[in-house]
C-alpha positions in Angstrom: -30.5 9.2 -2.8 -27.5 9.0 -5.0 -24.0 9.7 -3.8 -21.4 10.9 -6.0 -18.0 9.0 -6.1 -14.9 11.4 -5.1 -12.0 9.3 -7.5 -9.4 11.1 -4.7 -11.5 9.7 -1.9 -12.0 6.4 -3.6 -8.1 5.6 -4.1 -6.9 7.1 -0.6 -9.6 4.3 0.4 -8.2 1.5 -1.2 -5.0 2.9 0.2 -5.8 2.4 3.3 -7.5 -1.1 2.6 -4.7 -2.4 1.1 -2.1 -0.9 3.8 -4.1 -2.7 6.3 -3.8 -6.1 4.4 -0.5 -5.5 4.3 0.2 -5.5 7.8 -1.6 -8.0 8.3 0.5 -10.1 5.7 4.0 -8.7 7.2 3.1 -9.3 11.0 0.8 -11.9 11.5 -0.2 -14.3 8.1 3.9 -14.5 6.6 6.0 -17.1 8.4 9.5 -16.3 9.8 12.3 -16.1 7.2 14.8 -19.3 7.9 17.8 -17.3 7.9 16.9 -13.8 8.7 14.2 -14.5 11.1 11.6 -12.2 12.1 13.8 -8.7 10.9 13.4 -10.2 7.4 9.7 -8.4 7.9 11.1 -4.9 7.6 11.5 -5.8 3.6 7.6 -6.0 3.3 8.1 -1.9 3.7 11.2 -1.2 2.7 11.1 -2.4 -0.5 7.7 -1.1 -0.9 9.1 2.8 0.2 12.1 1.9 -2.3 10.0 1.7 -5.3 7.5 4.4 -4.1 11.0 6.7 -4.5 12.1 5.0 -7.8 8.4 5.6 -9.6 8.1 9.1 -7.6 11.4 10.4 -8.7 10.2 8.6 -12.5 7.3 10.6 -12.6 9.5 13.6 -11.9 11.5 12.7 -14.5 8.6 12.7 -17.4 7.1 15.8 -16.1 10.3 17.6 -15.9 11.0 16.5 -20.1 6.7 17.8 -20.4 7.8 21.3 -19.4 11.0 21.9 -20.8 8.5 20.7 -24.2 5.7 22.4 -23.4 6.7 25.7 -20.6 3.2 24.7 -19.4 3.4 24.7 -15.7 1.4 22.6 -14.7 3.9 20.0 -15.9 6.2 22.0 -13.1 3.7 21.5 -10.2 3.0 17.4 -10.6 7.1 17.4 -11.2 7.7 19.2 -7.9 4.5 17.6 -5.8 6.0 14.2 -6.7 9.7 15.0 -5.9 8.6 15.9 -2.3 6.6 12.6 -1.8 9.7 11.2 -3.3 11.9 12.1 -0.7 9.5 10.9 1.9 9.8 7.3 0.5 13.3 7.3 -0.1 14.1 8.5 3.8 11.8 5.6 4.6 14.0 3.8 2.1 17.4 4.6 3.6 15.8 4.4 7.5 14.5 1.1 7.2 17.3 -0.5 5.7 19.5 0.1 8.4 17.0 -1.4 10.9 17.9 -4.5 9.4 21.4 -4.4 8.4 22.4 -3.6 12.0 20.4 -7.3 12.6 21.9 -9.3 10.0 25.4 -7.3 9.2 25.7 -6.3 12.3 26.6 -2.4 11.6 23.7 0.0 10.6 25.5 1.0 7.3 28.2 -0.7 4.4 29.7 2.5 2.7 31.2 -0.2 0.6 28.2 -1.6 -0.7 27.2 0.1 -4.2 23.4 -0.4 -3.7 23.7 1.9 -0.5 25.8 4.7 -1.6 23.8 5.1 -4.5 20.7 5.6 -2.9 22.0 8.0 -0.6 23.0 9.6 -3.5 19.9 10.0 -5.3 18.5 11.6 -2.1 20.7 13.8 -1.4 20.5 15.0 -5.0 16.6 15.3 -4.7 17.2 17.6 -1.2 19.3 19.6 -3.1 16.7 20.1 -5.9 14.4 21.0 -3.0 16.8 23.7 -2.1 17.2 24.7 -5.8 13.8 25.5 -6.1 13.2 27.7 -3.1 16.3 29.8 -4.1 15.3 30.3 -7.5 14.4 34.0 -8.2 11.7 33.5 -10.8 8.4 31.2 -11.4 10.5 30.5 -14.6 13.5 30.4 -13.7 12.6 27.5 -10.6 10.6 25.3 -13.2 13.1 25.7 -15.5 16.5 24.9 -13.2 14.3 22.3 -11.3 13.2 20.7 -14.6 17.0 20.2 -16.0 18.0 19.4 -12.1 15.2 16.4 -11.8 15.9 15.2 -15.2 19.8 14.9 -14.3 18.8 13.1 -10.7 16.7 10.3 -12.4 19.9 8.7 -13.4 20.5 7.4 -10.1 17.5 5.4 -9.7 18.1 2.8 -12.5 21.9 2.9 -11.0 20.2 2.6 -7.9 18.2 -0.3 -8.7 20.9 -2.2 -10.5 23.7 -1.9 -8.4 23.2 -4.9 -6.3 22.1 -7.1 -9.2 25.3 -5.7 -11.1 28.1 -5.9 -8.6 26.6 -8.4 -5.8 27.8 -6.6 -2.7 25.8 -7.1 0.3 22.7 -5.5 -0.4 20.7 -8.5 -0.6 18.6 -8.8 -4.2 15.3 -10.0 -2.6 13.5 -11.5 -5.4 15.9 -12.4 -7.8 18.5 -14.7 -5.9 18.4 -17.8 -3.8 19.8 -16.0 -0.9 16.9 -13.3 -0.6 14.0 -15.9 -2.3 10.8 -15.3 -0.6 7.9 -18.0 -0.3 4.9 -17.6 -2.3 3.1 -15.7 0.7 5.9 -13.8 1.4 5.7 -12.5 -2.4 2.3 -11.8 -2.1 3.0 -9.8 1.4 5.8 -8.6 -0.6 3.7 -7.7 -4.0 0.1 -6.0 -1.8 2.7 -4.1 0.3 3.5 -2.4 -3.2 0.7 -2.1 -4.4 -0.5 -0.5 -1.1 2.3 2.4 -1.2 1.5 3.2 -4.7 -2.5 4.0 -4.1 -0.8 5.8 -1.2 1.6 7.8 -3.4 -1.2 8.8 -6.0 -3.0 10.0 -3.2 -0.5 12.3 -2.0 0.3 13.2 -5.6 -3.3 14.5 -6.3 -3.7 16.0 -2.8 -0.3 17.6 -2.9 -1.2 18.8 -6.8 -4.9 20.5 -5.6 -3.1 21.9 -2.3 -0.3 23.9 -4.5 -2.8 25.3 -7.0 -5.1 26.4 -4.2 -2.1 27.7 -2.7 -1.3 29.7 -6.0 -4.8 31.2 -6.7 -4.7 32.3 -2.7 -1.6 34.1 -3.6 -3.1 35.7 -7.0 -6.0 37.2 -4.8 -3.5 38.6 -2.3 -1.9 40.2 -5.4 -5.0 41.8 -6.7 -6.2 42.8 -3.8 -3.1 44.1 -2.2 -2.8 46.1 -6.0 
């Protein structure tokens, strides 16, 4: 008997695998940070859902430039699919943080702090293109305002990214400085946890990608039948 290997079934497997491990790794195999003690565990995800946003809002980004070259829309649909997963990460992004802030800073937000501001930033620009899109008139005119719109947003997330190793606020750089070093388990916690979010993310990206185009051809059938 020979079974045939689904490459969407395969990945949100690994996904899953890997999410597990990392769970594992956060709760139960990492020790407790010296200084920031057991909160220092919400970093395993928060981080993770960080990046998820940055390469999400990246791949928007590309696929946006794709269109505006090509007017091929199916540039359009893996720019919008990903913008949405985007968003999800990035509210995990700005949620978790808090959670740990409030524990270490003692206040659940520093509108001081660069890093922070910037981020919430980027989101609130990638709601907005959310909101662009459904109020657009046109097929052409939503890829088309959506495309420029995504392309513009993307120049948060390097800003975002930087920010704290640029001005040193309080956002805590976790890898590169002495204050937010990790051991070499907590790296590799740290490093599967990424890895994890990212099979997650293409996951979503090919499920949300198939889900649209069903969605359009369901529409086109109405539309011929209805005519």
């Amino acid at each position: 008997m020979r079974f045939k290997i689904n490459i969407k079934d395969l990945i949100f497997g690994v996904a899953i695998i890997l999410i597990l491990i990392s769970i594992y790794l956060a709760f139960i195999y990492t020790p407790t940070h010296t200084t920031m003690g057991d909160v220092q565990r919400i970093f395993y995800f928060h981080v993770a859902s960080a990046w998820l946003s940055y390469l999400a809002f990246g791949v928007t980004f590309v696929t946006g430039i794709f269109y505006l070259k090509s007017k091929d829309f199916k540039w359009d649909k893996i720019a919008f699919a990903s913008a949405e997963i985007g968003i999800v990460f990035c509210t995990l992004a700005i949620t978790t943080g808090p959670l740990w802030g409030k524990a270490v800073w003692g206040a659940f937000w520093r509108w001081e702090d660069l890093k922070l501001f910037i981020t919430l930033v980027l989101w609130l620009i990638f709601i907005a293109y959310l909101a662009l899109r459904a109020n657009a008139k046109s097929k052409v005119s939503k890829a088309n305002l959506s495309a420029v719109f995504g392309i513009i947003g993307f120049i948060c997330v390097p800003l975002s990214f930087a920010a704290n190793r640029i001005w040193q606020q309080y956002h805590p750089t976790v890898i590169a400085t002495s204050e937010g070093s990790l051991q070499s388990s907590m790296g590799m916690a740290l490093g599967i946890s990424v890895i994890a979010f990212t099979f997650l993310y293409i996951y979503l990206l090919i499920s949300k990608v198939e889900i649209d185009t069903m969605r359009e051809i369901i529409e086109e059938i109405k539309q011929k039948v209805g005519g």
